[in-house]
MARMI-522224 format. One record per residue (C-alpha): residue in one letter; x negated, y negated, z negated; residue number from 1. Coordinates in steps of 0.2 Angstrom, whole numbers, plus 2048, in hexadecimal, padded with zeros to 3 digits. Each point is the difference from the previous one (the first is absolute). Last residue first. Layout:
<sites>
residuo A, xx X, yy Y, zz Z, num NUM;
...
</sites>
This chain:
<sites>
residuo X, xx 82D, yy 775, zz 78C, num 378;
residuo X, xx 808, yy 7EE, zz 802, num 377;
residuo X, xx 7F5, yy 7FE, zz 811, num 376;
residuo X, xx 808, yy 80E, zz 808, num 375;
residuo X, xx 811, yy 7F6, zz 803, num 374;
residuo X, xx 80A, yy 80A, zz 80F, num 373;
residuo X, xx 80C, yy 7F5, zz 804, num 372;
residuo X, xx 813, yy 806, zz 7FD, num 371;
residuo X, xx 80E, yy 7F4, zz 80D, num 370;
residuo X, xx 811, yy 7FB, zz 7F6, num 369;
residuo X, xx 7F7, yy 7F4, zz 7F4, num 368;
residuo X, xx 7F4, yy 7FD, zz 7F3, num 367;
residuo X, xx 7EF, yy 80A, zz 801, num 366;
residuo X, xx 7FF, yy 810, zz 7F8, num 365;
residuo X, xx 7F4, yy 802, zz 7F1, num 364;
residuo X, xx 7F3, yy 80F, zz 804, num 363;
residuo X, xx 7F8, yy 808, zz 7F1, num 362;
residuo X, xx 811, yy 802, zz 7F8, num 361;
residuo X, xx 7FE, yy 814, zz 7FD, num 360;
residuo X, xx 811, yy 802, zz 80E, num 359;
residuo X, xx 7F7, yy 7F1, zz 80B, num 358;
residuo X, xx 7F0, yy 809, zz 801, num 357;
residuo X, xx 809, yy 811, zz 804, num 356;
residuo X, xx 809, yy 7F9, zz 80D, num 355;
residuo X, xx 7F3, yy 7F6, zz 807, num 354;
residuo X, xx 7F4, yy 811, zz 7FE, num 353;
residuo X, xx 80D, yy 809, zz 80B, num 352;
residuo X, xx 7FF, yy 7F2, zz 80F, num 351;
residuo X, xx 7EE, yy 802, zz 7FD, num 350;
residuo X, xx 802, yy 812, zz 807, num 349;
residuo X, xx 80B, yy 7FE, zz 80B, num 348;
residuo X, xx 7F4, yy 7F3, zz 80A, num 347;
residuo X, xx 80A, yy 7F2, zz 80C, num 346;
residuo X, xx 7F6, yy 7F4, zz 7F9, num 345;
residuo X, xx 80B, yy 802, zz 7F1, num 344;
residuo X, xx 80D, yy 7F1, zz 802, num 343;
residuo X, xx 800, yy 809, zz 814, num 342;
residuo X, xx 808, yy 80D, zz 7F5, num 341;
residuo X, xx 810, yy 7F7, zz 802, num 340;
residuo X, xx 805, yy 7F6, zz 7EC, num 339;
residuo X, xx 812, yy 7F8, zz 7FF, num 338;
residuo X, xx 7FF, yy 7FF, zz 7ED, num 337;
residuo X, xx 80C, yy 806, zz 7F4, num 336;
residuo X, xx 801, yy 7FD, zz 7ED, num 335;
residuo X, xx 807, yy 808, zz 7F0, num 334;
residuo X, xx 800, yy 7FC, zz 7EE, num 333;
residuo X, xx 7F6, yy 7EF, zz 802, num 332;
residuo X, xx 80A, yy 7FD, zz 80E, num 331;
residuo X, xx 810, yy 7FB, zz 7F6, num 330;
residuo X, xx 804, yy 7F3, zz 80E, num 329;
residuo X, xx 80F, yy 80E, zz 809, num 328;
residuo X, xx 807, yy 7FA, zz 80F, num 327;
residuo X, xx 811, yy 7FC, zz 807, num 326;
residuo X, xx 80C, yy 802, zz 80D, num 325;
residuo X, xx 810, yy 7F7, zz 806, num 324;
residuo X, xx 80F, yy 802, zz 809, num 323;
residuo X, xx 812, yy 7F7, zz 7FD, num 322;
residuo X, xx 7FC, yy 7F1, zz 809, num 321;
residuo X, xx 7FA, yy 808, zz 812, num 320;
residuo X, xx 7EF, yy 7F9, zz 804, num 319;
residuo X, xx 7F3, yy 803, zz 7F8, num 318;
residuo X, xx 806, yy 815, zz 7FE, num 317;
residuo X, xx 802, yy 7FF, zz 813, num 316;
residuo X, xx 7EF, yy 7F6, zz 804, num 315;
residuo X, xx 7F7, yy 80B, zz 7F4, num 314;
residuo X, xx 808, yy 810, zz 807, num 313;
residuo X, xx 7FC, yy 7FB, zz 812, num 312;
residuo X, xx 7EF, yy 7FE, zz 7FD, num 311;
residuo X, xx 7FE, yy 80F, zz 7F7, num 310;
residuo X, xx 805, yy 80A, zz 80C, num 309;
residuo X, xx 7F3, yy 7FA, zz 80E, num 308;
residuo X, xx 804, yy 800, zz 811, num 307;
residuo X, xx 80C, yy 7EF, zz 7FD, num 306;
residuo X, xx 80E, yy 7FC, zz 80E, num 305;
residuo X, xx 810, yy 800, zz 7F0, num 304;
residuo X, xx 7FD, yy 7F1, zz 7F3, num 303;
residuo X, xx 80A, yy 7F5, zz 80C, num 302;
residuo X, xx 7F9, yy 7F0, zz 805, num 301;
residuo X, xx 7FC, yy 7EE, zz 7FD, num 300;
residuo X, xx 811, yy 7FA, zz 7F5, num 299;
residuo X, xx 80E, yy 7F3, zz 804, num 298;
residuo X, xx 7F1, yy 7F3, zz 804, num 297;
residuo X, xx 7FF, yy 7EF, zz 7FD, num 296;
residuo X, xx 7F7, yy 805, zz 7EF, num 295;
residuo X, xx 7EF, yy 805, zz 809, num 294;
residuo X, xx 7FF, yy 7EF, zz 806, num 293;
residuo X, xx 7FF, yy 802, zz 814, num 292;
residuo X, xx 7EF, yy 7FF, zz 80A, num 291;
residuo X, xx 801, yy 813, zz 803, num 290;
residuo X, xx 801, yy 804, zz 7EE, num 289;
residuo X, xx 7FB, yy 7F2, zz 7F5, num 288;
residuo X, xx 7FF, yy 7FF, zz 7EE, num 287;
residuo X, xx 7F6, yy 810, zz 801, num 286;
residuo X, xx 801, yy 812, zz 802, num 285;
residuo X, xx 813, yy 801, zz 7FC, num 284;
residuo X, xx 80A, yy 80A, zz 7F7, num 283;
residuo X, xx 813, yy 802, zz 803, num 282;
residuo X, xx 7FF, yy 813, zz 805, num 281;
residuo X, xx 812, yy 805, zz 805, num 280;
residuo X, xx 805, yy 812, zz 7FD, num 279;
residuo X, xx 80A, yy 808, zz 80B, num 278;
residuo X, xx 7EF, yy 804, zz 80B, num 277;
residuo X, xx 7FD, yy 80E, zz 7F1, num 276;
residuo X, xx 80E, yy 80A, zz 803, num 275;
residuo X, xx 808, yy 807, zz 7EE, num 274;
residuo X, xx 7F7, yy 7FC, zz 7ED, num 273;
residuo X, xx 80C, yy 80D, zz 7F8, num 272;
residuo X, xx 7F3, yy 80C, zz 801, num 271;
residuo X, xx 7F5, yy 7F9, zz 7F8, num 270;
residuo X, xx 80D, yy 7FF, zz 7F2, num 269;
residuo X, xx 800, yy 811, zz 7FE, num 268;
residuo X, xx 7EE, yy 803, zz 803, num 267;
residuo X, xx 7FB, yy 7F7, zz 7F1, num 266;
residuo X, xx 7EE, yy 7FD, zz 808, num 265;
residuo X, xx 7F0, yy 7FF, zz 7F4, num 264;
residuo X, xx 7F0, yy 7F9, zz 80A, num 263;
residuo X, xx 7EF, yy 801, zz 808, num 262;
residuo X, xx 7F8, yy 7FB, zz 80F, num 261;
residuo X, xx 80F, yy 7F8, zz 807, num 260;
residuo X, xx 808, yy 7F8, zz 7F4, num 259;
residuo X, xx 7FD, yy 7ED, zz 807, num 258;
residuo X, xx 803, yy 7F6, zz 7F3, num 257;
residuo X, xx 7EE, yy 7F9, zz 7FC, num 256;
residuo X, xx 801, yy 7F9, zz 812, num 255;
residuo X, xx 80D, yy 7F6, zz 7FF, num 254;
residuo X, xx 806, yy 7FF, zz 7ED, num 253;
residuo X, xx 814, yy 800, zz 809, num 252;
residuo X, xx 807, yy 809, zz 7EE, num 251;
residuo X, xx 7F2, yy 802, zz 7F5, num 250;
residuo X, xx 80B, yy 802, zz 7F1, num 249;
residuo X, xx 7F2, yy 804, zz 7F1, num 248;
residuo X, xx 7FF, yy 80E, zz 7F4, num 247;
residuo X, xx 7F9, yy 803, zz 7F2, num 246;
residuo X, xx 805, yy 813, zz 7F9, num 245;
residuo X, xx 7F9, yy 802, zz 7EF, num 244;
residuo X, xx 811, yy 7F5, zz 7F5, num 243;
residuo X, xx 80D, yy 811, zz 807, num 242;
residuo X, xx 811, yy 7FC, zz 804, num 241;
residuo X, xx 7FC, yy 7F6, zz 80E, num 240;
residuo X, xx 806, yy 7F1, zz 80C, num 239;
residuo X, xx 7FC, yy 7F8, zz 80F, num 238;
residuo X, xx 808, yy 7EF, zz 800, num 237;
residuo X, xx 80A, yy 7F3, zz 80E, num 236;
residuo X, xx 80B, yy 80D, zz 808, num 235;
residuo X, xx 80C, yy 7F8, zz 80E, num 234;
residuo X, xx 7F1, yy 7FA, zz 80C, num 233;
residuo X, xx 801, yy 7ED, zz 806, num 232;
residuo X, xx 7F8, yy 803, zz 811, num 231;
residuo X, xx 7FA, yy 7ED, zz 806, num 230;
residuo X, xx 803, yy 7FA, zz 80E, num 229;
residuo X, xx 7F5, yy 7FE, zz 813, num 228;
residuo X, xx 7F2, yy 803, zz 7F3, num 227;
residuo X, xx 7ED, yy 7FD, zz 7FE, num 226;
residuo X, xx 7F3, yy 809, zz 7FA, num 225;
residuo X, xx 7F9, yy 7FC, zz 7F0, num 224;
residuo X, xx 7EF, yy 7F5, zz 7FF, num 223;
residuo X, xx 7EE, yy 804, zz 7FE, num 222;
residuo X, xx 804, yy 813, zz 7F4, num 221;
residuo X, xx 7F0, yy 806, zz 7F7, num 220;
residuo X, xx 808, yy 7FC, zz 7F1, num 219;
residuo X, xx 810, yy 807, zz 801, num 218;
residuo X, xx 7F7, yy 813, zz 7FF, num 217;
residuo X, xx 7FA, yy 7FD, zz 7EF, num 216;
residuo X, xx 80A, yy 80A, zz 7F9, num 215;
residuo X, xx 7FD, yy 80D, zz 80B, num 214;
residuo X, xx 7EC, yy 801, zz 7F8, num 213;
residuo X, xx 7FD, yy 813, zz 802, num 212;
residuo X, xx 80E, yy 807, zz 809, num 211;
residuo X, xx 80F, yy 806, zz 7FA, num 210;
residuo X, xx 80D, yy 80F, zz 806, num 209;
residuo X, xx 80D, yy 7F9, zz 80E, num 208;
residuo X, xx 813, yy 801, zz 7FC, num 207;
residuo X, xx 80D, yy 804, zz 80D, num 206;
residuo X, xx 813, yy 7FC, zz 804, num 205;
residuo X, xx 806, yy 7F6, zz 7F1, num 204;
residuo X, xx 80F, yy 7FC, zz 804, num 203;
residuo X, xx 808, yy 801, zz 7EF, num 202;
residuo X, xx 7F2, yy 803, zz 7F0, num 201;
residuo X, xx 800, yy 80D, zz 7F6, num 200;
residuo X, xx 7FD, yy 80F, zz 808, num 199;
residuo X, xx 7F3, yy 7F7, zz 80B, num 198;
residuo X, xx 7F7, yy 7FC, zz 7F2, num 197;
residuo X, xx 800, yy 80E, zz 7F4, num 196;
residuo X, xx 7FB, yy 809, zz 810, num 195;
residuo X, xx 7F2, yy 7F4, zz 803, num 194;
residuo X, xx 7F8, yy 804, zz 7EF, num 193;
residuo X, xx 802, yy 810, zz 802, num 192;
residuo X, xx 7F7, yy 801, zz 811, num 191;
residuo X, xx 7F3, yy 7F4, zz 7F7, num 190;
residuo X, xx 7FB, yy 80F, zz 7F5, num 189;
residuo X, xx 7F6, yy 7FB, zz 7F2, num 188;
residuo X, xx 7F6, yy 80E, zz 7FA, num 187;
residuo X, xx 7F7, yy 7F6, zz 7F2, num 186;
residuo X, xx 7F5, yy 7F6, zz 811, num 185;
residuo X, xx 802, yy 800, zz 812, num 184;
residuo X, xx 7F5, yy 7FE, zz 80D, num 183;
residuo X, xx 804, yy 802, zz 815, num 182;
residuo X, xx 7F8, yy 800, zz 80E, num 181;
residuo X, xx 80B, yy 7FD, zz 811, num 180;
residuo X, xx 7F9, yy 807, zz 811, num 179;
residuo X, xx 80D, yy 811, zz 801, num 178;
residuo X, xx 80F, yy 7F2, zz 802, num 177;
residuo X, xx 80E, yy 802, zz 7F3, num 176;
residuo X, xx 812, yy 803, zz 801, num 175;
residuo X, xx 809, yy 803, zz 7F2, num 174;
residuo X, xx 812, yy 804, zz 803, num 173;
residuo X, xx 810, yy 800, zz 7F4, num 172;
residuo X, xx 812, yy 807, zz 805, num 171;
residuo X, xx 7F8, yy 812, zz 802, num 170;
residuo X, xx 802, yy 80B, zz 811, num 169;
residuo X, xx 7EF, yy 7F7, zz 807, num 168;
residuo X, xx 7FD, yy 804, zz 812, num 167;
residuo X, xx 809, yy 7F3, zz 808, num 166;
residuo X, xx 7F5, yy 7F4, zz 7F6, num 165;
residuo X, xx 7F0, yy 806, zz 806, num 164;
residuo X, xx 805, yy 800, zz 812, num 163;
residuo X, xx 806, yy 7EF, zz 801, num 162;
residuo X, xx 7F0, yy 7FA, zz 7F4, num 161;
residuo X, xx 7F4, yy 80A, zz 80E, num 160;
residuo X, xx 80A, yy 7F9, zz 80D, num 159;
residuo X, xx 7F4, yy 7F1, zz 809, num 158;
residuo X, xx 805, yy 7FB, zz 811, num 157;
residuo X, xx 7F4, yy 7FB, zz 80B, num 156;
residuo X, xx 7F6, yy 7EE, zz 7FE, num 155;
residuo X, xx 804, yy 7F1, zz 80A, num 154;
residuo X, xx 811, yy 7FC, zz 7F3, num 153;
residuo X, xx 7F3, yy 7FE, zz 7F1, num 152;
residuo X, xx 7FC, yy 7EF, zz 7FD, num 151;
residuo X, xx 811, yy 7F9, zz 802, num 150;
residuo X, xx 803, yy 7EE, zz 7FE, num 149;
residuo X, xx 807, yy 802, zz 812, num 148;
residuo X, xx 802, yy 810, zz 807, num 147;
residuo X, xx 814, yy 7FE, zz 7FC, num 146;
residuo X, xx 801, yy 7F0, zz 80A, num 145;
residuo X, xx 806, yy 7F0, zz 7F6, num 144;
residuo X, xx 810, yy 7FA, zz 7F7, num 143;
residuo X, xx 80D, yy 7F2, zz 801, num 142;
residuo X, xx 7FC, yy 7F5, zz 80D, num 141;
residuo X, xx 7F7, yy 80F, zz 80A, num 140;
residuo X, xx 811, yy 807, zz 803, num 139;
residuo X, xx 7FA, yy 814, zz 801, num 138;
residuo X, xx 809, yy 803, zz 7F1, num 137;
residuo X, xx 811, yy 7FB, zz 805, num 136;
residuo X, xx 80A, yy 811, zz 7FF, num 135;
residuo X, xx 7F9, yy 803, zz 7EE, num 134;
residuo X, xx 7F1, yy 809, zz 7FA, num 133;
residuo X, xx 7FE, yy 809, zz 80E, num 132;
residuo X, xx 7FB, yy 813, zz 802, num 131;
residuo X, xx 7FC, yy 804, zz 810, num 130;
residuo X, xx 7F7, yy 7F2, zz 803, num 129;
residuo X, xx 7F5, yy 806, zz 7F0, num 128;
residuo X, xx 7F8, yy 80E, zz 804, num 127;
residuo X, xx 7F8, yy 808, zz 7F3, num 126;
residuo X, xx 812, yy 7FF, zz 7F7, num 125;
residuo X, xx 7FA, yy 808, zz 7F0, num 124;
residuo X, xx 812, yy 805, zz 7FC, num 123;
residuo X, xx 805, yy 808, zz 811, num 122;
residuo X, xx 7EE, yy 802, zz 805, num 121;
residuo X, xx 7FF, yy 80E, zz 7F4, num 120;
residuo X, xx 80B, yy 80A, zz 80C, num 119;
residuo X, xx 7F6, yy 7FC, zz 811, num 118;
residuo X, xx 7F0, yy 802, zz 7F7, num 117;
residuo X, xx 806, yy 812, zz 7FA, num 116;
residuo X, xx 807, yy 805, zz 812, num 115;
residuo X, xx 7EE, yy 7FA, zz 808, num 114;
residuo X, xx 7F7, yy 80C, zz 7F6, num 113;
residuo X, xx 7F6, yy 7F5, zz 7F1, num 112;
residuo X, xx 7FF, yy 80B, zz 7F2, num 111;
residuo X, xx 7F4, yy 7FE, zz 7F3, num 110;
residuo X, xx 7F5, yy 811, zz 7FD, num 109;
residuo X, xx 806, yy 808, zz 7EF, num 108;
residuo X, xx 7F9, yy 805, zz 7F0, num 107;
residuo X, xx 808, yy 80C, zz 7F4, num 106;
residuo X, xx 802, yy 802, zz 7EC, num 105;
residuo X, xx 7EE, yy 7F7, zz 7FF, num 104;
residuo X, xx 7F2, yy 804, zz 7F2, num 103;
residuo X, xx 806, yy 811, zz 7FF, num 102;
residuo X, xx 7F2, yy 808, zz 804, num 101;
residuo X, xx 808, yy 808, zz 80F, num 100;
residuo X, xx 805, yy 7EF, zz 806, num 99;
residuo X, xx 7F1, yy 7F7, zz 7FE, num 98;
residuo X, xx 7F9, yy 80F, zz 80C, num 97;
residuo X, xx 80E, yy 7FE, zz 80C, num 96;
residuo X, xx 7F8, yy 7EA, zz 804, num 95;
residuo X, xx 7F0, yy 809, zz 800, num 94;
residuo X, xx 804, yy 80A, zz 80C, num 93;
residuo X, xx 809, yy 7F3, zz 809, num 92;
residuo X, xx 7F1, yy 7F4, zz 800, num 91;
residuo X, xx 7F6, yy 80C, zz 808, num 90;
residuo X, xx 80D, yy 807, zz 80D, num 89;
residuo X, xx 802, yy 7ED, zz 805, num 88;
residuo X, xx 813, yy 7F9, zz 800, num 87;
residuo X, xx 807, yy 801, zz 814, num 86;
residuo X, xx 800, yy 7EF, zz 804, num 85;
residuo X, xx 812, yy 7F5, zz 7FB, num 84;
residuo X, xx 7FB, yy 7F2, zz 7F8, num 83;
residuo X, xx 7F2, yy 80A, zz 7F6, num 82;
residuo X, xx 809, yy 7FB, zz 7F0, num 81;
residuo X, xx 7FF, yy 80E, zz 7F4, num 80;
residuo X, xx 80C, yy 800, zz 7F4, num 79;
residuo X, xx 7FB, yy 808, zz 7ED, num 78;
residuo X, xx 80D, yy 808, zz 7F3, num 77;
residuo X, xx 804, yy 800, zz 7F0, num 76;
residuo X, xx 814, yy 804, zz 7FB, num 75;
residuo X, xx 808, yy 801, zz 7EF, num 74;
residuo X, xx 7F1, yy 7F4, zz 7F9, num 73;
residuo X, xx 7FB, yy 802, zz 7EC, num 72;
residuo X, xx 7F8, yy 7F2, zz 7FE, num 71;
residuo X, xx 7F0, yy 7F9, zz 7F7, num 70;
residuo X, xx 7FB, yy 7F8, zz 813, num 69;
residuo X, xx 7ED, yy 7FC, zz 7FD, num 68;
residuo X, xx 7FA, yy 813, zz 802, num 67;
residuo X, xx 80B, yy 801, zz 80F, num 66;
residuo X, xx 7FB, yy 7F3, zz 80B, num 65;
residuo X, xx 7ED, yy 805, zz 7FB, num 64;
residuo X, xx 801, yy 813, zz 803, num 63;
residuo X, xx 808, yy 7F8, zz 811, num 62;
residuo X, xx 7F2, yy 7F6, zz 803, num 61;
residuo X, xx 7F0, yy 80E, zz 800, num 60;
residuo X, xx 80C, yy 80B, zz 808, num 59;
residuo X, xx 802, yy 7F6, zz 80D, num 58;
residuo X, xx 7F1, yy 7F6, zz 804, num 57;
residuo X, xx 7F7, yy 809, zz 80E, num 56;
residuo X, xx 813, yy 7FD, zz 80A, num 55;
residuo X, xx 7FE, yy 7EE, zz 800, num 54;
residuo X, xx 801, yy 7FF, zz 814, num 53;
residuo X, xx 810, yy 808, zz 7FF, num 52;
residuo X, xx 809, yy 7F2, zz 7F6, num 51;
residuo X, xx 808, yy 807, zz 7F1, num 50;
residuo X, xx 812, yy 7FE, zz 7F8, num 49;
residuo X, xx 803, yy 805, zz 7EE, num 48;
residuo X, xx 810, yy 804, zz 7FB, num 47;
residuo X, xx 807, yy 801, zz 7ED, num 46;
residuo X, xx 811, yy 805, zz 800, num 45;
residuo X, xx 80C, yy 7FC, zz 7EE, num 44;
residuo X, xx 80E, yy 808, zz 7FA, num 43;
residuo X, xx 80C, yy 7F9, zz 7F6, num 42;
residuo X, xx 803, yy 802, zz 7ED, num 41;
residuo X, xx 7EF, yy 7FA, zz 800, num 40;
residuo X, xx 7F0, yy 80F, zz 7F5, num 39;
residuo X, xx 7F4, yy 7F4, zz 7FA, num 38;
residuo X, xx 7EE, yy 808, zz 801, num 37;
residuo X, xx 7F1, yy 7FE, zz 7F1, num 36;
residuo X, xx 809, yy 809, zz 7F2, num 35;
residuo X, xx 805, yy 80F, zz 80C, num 34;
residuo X, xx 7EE, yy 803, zz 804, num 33;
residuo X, xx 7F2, yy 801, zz 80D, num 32;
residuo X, xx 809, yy 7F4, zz 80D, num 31;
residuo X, xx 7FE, yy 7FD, zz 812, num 30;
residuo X, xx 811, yy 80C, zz 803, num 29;
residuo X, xx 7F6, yy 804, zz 812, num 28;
residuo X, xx 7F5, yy 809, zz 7F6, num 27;
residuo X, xx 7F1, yy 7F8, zz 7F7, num 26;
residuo X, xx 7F1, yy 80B, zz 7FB, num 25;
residuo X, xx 7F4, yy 803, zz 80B, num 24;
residuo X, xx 803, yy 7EF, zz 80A, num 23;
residuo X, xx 7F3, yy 7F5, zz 7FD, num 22;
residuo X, xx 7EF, yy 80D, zz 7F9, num 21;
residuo X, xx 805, yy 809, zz 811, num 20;
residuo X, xx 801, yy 7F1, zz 80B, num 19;
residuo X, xx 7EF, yy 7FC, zz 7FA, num 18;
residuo X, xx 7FA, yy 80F, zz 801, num 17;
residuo X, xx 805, yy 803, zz 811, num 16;
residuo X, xx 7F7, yy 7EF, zz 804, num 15;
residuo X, xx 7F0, yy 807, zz 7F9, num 14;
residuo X, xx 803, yy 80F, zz 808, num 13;
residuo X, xx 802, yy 7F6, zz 811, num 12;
residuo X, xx 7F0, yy 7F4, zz 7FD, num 11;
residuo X, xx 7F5, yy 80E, zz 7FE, num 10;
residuo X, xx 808, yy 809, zz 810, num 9;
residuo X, xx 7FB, yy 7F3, zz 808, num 8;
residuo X, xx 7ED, yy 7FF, zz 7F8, num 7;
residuo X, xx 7FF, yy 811, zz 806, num 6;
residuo X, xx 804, yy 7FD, zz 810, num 5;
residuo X, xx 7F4, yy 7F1, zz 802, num 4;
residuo X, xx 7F0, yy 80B, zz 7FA, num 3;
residuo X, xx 804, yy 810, zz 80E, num 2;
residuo X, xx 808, yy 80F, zz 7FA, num 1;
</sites>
């Protein structure tokens, strides 16, 4: 075996071990004992939604997902988003292999046949001029063009959320992107937490967990965004039986809103939501859209046209006055970060140390939604 092989395969059992030393114990229950899970009323589906190209990361990640969670799930499962390619063999097997270990109840590949897109498309409304808003939408004096003030409508047609959601047979859903890292502290569970909140507070649609610094979020804002009106929103306070859950309504917090990466969905109401394009977005970019103050318009666009599902869910929930969502503040219980491996020059290995580093406390994340890999602090 020549010099380079060996050190390859060097690399691959250290990475092994890694996985191994992550993921030995925890089911896809995520919890070691009854005293540390919360067992709802409901149940609850986790799903985890990975990106092909992060396929060396798997088990690594969803041993993390699950150690952090201190829930007992009904249903655990992983979507693979190849956007309709053929899933790769290596990935798959170890995609079946989480299965058989009982880390995952099943994994699945994200469907996206020309019949499931057509069917989605009657709430995500993809395209929109099927879908108007109102019979004098297209009259620019009162709003402008769908792709307008829309930053996605070039890309294709995202439907790993669709799919996700239409797999759960719960009322509640966590979705959560396979890149997020995650602390907790005492077994706090923040899927608890959320479930006390969306039990307890009308239209409430979805809480997101913490991140490091979200009360401090306001601060970085320049100005607000504009409005052609104001939504006045029927339900003015979140509210909790329980004095550990902090929570905040972040209702229209553009971008920190955007639930995309991860999130807790009461299904039952999200499915009430209907057609996207039905709903009127009355938020403008600036004081000026196409030369006209933004409050001389009716309202820009419909919320429907966007190739993202969290775009569309944000604009909907902003909205439509009986919607809202919120986030949880106590993140010194519990904390997410987006955090791709390219946060750990691209390396599984050190993306392993960062985890462990920031478990001990020898790494102190920075503030904000986006994880930085601090080594200076060790």
């Amino acid at each position: 075996m020549h010099k380079k092989d060996r050190s390859n395969v060097r690399s691959l059992f250290r990475f092994a071990l890694a996985a191994h030393f992550l993921i030995g114990i925890f089911s896809a229950d995520s919890c070691s004992s009854e005293d540390q899970c919360h067992l709802p009323d409901d149940g609850v589906c986790l799903a985890i939604i990975l990106q092909p190209e992060h396929a060396k990361e798997l088990a690594v990640r969803v041993a993390h997902i699950l150690h952090h969670q201190h829930f007992h799930f009904a249903h655990v499962y992983l979507a693979i988003d190849t956007h309709g390619a053929p899933v790769p063999k290596p990935l798959a097997a170890h995609a079946e292999k989480l299965v058989q270990s009982q880390k995952l109840h099943h994994w699945f590949a994200v469907n996206y046949t020309k019949q499931y897109v057509t069917a989605t498309n009657g709430t995500a409304n993809f395209d929109p001029e099927e879908h108007p808003p109102d019979k004098g939408w297209k009259e620019r004096h009162r709003s402008v063009d769908h792709m307008e003030f829309n930053q996605d409508y070039e890309e294709e047609v995202q439907m790993a959320h669709y799919f996700v959601i239409d797999k759960c047979k719960q009322r509640y859903l966590a979705i959560i992107n396979l890149e997020v890292l995650w602390m907790t502290q005492n077994n706090f569970s923040w899927i608890q937490a959320g479930l006390e909140l969306l039990r307890r507070n009308d239209g409430l649609v979805l809480v997101m967990p913490a991140f490091p610094g979200v009360e401090l979020r306001n601060l970085r804002k320049i100005r607000s965004r504009p409005w052609t009106k104001r939504i006045e929103k029927t339900y003015k306070k979140l509210e909790s039986s329980e004095s550990s859950i902090e929570a905040e309504d972040t209702t229209c917090d553009h971008p920190y809103t955007l639930p995309g990466w991860v999130n807790l969905l009461d299904l039952q109401r999200y499915q009430k939501l209907g057609p996207r394009q039905k709903v009127k977005e009355h938020r403008c970019g600036g004081q000026l859209v196409k030369g006209k103050k933004c409050t001389s318009f009716e309202y820009i666009r419909g919320c429907g046209g966007m190739r993202h599902w969290e775009y569309a869910l944000e604009c909907v929930i902003c909205n439509r006055p009986d919607l809202r969502q919120a986030h949880l503040t106590n993140w010194h219980l519990a904390w997410a970060q987006k955090a791709p491996l390219l946060c750990f020059r691209s390396e599984v290995a050190e993306m392993v140390a960062g985890m462990e580093a920031v478990q001990n406390g020898s790494m102190i994340p920075a503030m904000g939604m986006n994880f930085v890999a601090n080594w200076t602090t060790n």
